[in-house]
N, C-alpha and C positions, 0 to 999 in steps of 0.2 A: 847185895841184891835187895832191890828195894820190893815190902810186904805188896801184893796187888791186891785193890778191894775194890770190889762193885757194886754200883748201884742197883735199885731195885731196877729203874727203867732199864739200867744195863742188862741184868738176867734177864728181864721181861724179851729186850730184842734182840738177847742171844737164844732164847727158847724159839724165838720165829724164825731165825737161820738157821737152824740147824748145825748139819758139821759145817767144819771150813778145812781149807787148804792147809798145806804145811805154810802161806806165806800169812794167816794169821798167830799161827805160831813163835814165826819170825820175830814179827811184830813186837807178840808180848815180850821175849825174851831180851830181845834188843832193846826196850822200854826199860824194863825192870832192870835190868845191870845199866843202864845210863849212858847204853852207847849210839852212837847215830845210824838214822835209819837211811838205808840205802833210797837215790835216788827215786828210785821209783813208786815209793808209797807217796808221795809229793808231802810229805807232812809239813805243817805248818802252823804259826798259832791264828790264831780266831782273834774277832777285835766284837766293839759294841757291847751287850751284854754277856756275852761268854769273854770276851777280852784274857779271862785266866786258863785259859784251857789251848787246848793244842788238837787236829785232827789229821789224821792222817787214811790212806787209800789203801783197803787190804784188797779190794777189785777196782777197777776202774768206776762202779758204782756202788762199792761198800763201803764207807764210810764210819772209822774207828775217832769217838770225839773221847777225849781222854786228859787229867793232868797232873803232874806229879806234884806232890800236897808234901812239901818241907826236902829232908833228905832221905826219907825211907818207904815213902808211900807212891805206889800207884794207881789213881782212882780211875776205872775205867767206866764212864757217863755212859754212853750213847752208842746204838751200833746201827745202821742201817743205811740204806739208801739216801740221795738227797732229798727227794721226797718222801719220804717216810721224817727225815728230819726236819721238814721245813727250810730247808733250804732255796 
């Protein structure tokens, strides 16, 4: 199981959502053990300057930006909307 570590920006917009679903939970855990995520989060990786990262959909408009750093780490960036990301 790979260690999960966050960024500051990540606490920062995990403190503005408050709770979440059991399907952010999903998320992490299926992240952290290395297994694939079901259809539905649409995950994907990113290109341009995130090019190394990967994001994927814990709502239709929440948005988890996320990458895993070697073989033991899971860095969780970013959490929010598309507009809250710039997207």
């Amino acid at each position: 199981m790979r260690t999960i570590e966050w960024t500051t920006a990540f606490k920062r917009d995990f403190k503005r959502h408050g709770s979440f679903e059991a399907a952010f939970i999903e998320v992490l855990w299926k992240l952290a053990n290395d297994e694939m995520l079901p259809q539905r989060f649409c995950d994907h990786p990113l290109n341009g300057e995130w090019k190394d990262f990967r994001d994927c959909h814990i709502k239709p408009d929440l948005v988890l930006i996320y990458r895993k750093v070697g073989n033991d780490t899971l860095q969780l960036v970013r959490l929010g909307s598309h507009s809250e990301l710039g997207w």
